[in-house]
NULUMTOR-777812 format. One line per field, with one value per atom (N, C-alpha, C): residue number from 1; x, y, z; residue in three letters; atom name. Coordinates in steps of 0.2 Angstrom, whole numbers, plus 5000, padded with zeros to 4 digits. Layout:
% residues N
n [NUM;...];
px [X;...];
py [Y;...];
pz [Z;...];
res [ALA;...];
atom [CA;...];
***
This chain:
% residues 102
n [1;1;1;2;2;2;3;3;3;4;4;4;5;5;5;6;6;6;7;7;7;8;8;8;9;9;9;10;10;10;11;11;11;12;12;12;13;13;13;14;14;14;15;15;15;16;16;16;17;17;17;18;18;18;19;19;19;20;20;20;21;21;21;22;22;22;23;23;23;24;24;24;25;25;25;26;26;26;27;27;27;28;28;28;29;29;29;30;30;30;31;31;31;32;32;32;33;33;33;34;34;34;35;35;35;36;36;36;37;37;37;38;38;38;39;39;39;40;40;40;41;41;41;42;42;42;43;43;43;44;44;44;45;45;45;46;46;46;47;47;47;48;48;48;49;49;49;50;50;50;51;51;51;52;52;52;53;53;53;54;54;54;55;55;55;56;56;56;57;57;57;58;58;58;59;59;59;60;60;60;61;61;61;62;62;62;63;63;63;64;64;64;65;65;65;66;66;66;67;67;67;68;68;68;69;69;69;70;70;70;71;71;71;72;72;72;73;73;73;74;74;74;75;75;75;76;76;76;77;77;77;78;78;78;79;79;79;80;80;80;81;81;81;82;82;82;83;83;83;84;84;84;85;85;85;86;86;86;87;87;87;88;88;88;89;89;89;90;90;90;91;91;91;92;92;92;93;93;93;94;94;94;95;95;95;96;96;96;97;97;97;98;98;98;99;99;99;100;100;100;101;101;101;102;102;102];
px [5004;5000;5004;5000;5004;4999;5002;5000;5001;4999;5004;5007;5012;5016;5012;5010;5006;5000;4996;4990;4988;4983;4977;4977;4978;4976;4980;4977;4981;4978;4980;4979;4984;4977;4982;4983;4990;4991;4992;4994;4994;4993;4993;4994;5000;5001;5009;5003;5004;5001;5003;5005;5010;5001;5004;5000;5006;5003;5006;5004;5005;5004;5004;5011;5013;5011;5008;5008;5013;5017;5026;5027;5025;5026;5033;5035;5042;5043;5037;5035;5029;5029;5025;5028;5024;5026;5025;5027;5023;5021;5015;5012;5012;5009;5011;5008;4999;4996;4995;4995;4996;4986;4985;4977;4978;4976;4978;4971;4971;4967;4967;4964;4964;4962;4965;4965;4964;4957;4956;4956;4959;4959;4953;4948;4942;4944;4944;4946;4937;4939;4934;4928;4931;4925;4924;4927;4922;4931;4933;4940;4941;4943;4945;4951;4956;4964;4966;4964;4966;4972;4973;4983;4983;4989;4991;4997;5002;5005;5006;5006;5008;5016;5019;5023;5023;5024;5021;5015;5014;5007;5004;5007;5006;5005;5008;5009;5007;5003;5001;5002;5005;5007;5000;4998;4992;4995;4992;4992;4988;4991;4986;4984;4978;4975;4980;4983;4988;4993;4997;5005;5004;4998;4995;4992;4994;4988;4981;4980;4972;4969;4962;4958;4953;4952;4948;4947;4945;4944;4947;4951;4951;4947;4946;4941;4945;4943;4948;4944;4944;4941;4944;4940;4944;4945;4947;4954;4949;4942;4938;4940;4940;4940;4933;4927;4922;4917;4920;4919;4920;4917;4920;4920;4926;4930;4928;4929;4929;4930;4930;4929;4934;4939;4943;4941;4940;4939;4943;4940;4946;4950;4956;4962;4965;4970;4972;4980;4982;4987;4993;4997;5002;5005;5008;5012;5020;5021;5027;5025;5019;5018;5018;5020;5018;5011;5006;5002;5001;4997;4999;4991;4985;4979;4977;4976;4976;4965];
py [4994;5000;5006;5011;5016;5023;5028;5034;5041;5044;5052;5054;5057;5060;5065;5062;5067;5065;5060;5060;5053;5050;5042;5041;5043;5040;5035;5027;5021;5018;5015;5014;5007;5003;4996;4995;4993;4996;4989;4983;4977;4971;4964;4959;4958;4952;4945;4938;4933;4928;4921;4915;4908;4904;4901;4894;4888;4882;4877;4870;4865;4859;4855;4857;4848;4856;4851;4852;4853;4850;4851;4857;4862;4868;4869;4866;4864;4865;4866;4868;4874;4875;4884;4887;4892;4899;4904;4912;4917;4920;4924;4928;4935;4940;4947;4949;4955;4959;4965;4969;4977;4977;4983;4986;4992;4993;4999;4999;5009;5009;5005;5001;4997;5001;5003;5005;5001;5002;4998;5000;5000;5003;4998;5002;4997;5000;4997;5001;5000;5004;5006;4998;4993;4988;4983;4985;4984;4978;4977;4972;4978;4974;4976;4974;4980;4979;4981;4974;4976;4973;4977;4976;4970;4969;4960;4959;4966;4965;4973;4972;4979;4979;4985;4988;4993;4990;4995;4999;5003;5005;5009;5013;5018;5017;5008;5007;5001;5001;4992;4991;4986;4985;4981;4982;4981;4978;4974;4972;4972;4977;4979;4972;4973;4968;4968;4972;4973;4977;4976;4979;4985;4987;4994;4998;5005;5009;5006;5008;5008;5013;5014;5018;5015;5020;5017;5024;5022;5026;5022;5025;5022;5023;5017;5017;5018;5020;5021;5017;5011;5009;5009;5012;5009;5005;5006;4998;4992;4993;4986;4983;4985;4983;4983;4986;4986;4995;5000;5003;5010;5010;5017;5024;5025;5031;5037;5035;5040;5035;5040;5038;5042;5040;5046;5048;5054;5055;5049;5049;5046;5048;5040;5041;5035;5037;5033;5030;5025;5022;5016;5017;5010;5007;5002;4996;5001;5000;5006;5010;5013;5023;5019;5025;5027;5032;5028;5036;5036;5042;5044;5045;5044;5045;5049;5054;5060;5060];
pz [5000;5000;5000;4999;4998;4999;5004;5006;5004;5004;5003;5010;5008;5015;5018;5025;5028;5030;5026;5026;5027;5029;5031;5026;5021;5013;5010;5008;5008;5001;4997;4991;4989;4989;4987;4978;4977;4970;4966;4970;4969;4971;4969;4976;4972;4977;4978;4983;4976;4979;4977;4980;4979;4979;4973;4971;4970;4969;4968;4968;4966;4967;4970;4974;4981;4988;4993;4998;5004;4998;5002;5003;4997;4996;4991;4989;4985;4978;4977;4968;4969;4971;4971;4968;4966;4961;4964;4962;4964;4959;4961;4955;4958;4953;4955;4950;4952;4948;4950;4944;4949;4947;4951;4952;4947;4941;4938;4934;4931;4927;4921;4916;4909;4905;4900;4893;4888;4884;4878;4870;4866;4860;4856;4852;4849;4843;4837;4831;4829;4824;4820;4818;4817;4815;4822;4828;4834;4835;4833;4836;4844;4848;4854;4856;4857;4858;4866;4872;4877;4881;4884;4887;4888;4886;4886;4893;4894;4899;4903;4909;4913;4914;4914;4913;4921;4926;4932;4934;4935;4939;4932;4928;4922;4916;4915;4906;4905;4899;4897;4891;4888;4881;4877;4874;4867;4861;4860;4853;4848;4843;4839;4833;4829;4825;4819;4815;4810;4810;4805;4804;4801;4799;4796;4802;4802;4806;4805;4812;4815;4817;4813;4816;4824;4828;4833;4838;4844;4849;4857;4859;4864;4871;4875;4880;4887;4892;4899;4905;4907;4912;4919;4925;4932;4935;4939;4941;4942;4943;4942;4937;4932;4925;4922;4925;4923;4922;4923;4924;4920;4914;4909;4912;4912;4916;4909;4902;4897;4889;4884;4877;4875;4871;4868;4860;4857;4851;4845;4839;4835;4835;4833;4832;4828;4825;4822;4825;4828;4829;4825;4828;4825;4830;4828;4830;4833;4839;4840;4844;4841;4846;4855;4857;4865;4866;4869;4871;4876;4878;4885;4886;4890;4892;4897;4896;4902;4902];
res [UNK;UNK;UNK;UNK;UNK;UNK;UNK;UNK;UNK;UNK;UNK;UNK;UNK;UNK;UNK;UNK;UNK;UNK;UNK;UNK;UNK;UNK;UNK;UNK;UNK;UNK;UNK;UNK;UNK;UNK;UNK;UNK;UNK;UNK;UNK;UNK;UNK;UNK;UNK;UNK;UNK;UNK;UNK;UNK;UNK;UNK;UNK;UNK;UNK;UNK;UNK;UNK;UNK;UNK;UNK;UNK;UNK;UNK;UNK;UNK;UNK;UNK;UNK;UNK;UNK;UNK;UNK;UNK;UNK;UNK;UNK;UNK;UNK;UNK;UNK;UNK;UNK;UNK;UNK;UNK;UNK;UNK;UNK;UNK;UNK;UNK;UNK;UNK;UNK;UNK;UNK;UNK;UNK;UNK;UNK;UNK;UNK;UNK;UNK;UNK;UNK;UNK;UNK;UNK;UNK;UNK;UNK;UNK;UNK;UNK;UNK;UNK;UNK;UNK;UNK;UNK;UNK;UNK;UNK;UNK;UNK;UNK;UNK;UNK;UNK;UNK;UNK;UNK;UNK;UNK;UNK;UNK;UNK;UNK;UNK;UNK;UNK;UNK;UNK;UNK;UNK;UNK;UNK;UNK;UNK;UNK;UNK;UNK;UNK;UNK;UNK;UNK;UNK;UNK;UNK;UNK;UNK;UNK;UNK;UNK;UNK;UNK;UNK;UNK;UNK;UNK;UNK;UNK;UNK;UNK;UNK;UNK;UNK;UNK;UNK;UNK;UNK;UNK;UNK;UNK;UNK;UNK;UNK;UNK;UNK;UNK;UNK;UNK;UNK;UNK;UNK;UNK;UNK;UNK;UNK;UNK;UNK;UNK;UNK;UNK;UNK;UNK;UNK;UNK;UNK;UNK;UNK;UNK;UNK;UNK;UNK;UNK;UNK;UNK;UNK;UNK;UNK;UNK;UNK;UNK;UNK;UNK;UNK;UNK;UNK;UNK;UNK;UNK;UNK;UNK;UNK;UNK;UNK;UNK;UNK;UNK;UNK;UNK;UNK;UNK;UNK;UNK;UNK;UNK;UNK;UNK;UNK;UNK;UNK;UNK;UNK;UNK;UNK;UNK;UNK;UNK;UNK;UNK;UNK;UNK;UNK;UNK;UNK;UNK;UNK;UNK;UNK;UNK;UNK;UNK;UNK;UNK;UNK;UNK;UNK;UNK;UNK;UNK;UNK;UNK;UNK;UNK;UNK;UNK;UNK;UNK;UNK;UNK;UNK;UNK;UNK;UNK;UNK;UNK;UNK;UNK;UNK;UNK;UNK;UNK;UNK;UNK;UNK;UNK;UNK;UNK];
atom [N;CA;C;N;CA;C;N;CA;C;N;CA;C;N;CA;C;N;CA;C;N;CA;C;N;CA;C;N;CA;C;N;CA;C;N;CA;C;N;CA;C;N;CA;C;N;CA;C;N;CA;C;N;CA;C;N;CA;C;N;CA;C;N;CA;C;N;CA;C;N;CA;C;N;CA;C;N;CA;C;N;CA;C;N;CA;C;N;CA;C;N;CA;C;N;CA;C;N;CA;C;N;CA;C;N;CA;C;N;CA;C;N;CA;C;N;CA;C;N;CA;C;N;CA;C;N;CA;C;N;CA;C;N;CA;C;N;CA;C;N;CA;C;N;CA;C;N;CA;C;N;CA;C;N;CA;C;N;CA;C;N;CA;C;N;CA;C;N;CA;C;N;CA;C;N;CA;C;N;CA;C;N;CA;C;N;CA;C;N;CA;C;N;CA;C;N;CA;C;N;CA;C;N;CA;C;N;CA;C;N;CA;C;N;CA;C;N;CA;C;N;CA;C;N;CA;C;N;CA;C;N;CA;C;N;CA;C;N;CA;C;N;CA;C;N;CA;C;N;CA;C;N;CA;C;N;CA;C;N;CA;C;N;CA;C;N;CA;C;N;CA;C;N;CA;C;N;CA;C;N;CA;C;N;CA;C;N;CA;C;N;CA;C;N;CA;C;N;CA;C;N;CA;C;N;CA;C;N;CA;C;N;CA;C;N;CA;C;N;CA;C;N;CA;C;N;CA;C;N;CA;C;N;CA;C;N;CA;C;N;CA;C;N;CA;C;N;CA;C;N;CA;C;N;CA;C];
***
């Protein structure tokens, strides 16, 4: 968790959690998801491009449907993953760019 300096305000940003098979405990794994907003890129004929991997608390990598620009709109949901925060005008993207969603 994490607060501002100075304030009661606390904000869980991820978990860390062990699964596994034997009850030895000897073959477990850990696993590790951050809590972030989700960003969806929907092109134009309704394909939906959402994050495949996070990049810490700010960035998710997408993969787009082709090697050509896309047109589309992107969507902003919170950290439920259920919940439209906004709609962004068109746009048209590629394979490479960085955006930034204010």
């Amino acid at each position: 968790m994490r607060g501002s300096e100075g304030s009661a305000e606390r904000k869980l940003l991820g978990v860390l959690y062990g699964a596994g098979p034997a009850a030895s405990l000897d073959c477990n794994r850990l696993y590790a998801r951050w809590l972030q907003k989700r960003a969806v890129f929907v092109t134009e004929d309704g394909v939906r491009c959402a994050g495949m991997h996070s990049l810490g608390l700010d960035r998710q990598l997408l993969r787009l449907p082709a090697e050509k620009p896309v047109s589309g709109r992107w969507e902003l949901y919170s950290e439920d993953g259920g919940t439209l925060l906004g709609v962004s005008r068109p746009q048209t993207v590629s394979r490479g760019q960085s955006w930034r969603l204010r």
